[in-house]
C-alpha angles and dihedrals in degrees: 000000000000131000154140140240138146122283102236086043097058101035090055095049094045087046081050100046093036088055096092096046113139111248093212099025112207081217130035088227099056082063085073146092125224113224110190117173120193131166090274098060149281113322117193126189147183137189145176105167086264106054129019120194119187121163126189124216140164124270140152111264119211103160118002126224150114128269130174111216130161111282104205086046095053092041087059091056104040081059097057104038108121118248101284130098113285122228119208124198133170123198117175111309090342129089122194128205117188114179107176102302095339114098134179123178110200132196117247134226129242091264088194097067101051120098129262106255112244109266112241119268115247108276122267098178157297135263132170113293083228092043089056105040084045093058094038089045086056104045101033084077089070103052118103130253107207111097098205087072090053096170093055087054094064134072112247103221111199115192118178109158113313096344122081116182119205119205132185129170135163093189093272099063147019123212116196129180130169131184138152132252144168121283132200083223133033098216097043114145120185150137137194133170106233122187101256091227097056097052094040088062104044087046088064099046100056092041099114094060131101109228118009104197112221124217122198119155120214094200137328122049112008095024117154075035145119129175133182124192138184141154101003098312122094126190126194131195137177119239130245120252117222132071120274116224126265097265104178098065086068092052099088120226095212144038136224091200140356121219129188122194129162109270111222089029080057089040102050092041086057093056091053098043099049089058084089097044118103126242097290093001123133135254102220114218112196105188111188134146107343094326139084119204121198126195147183137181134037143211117356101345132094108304130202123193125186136168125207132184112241141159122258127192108172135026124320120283136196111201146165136207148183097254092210087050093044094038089054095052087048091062087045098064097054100188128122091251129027122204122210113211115200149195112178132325090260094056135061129286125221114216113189131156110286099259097030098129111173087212095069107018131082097183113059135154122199129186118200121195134180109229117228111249106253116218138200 
């Protein structure tokens, strides 16, 4: 194999492809990246028996061939090659990479022992690369980290015609987003569990492209995958068994009372409030009139007091919450102004962006959260 290809081109699609590398490969192979040159160009891919990343880019074929080198290593080079065309050339167990003046030669892995990447699923459809890394963005905060609990740690994905819902939760919050896209079919109806990782970082990595296709298959080859593909690089990952919860019955279809506050002048008065809050201990919100009072600390520890303006609709209510997981669904929200529907203080609390009406709106974002049990 020998060819040629520019040096930003190739470190950013070897940083790309290299992303998803095990850190403690099961294999020594699955620490490596594929490197396959055609005359059609320069093919890299990676692998670890859950999700599969190959991107294709142009290069200059002289002789074509496959090679299996270390991916975090190459990835290491291709970031610090000075600014010149980079020349890549494998003989027997040996690659070479020239750059300029600057030269690495590289061991390479038994080719012949490393897996067949997953085919993509058949294509169900394509949405906007920003759309896409924006929803995920604003649901993946939700999903849990405890891998004993491995369905809480996935993304649910509903899609059911033009619409897709996203859900998250860890117990203590839900995260919710729907928005539309384009199917390949009208009437499609399907459903998967993806880790939550690893959409969340594909997400971001294809979020400058204009339309993402998005594979799911609903039986038949491919099936337990999903693939999403853009702008040359395609990313596949097997799904999680289990059965997420129901998550719509917790979602509750009235409010007690309404309440608007700004969001960053909210944000930032949490932060400083919960430097006096103890490891696990709540920030209290007391929304009444056309204030909202927030404390933290109790007894004889340090104590912070602020008061905010904010909007009420609805009948006085004393809350806590956890402030990192308000704070994240804050930032979540991202509007200008961020409304709090309530119950009641024992039971959870919706935050969406001021305006956000599921009766008019296909594209809505909520935000659940427990609130902590006051006491005293």
């Amino acid at each position: 194999m020998k060819i040629r290809v520019e040096r930003d081109v190739l470190a950013d699609s070897v940083a790309w492809a290299a992303r998803t590398l095990p850190s403690r490969p099961s294999l020594p192979v699955l620490a490596g990246l594929v490197l396959t040159a055609t005359d059609e160009g320069l093919t890299l891919s990676s692998f670890d028996y859950e999700v599969s990343g190959r991107v294709h880019i142009e290069a200059d074929v002289t002789d074509e061939g496959v090679c299996l080198v270390s991916g975090r290593l190459l990835a290491d080079i291709a970031r610090s090659l000075p600014a010149a065309p980079v020349i890549l050339e494998s003989e027997g167990s040996r690659l070479s990479i020239t750059c300029g003046r600057a030269s690495f030669t590289l061991p390479t892995l038994p080719v012949e022992d490393y897996p067949q990447l997953p085919m993509m699923p058949t294509t169900s459809g394509t949405i906007s690369g920003r759309v896409l890394a924006e929803a995920v963005s604003q649901v993946a905060i939700a999903a849990g980290r405890d891998d004993t609990l491995p369905t809480l740690t996935g993304i649910r994905i509903e899609i059911e015609g033009s619409t897709i819902t996203l859900a998250a939760t860890d117990r203590y919050r839900l995260a919710v987003r729907e928005f539309t896209w384009t199917p390949q079919s009208p009437s499609m109806s399907a459903h998967a569990l993806i880790p939550a990782r690893t959409l969340a970082d594909t997400a971001k990595s294809l979020a400058d492209v204009d339309a993402v296709v998005i594979a799911l298959a609903s039986g038949g080859a491919g099936e337990g995958l999903m693939g999403f593909e853009g702008d040359g690089r395609r990313t596949t990952t097997r799904l999680l068994d289990g059965e997420f919860p129901k998550y719509r019955s917790l979602l509750p279809s009235e409010s007690a009372a309404i309440a608007t506050v700004e969001t960053t002048v909210l944000s930032d008065a949490v932060k400083r409030v919960a430097l006096v809050a103890e490891r696990n201990t709540p920030v209290r919100l007391a929304f009444e009139g056309s204030e909202l009072t927030l404390r933290a600390g109790a007894g004889d520890d340090a104590q912070a007091v602020e008061v905010l303006e904010c909007a009420l609709d609805g009948d006085a209510i004393d809350i806590a919450f956890n402030p990192a997981y308000l704070l994240d669904g804050l930032a979540a929200v991202n509007a200008a102004n961020t409304r709090f529907s309530f119950t009641q203080p024992t039971r959870p609390a919706v935050l969406t962006a001021q305006g956000d009406d599921s009766s008019d709106s296909a594209d809505i974002y909520k935000y659940l959260l427990m609130p902590v049990r006051l006491t005293g």
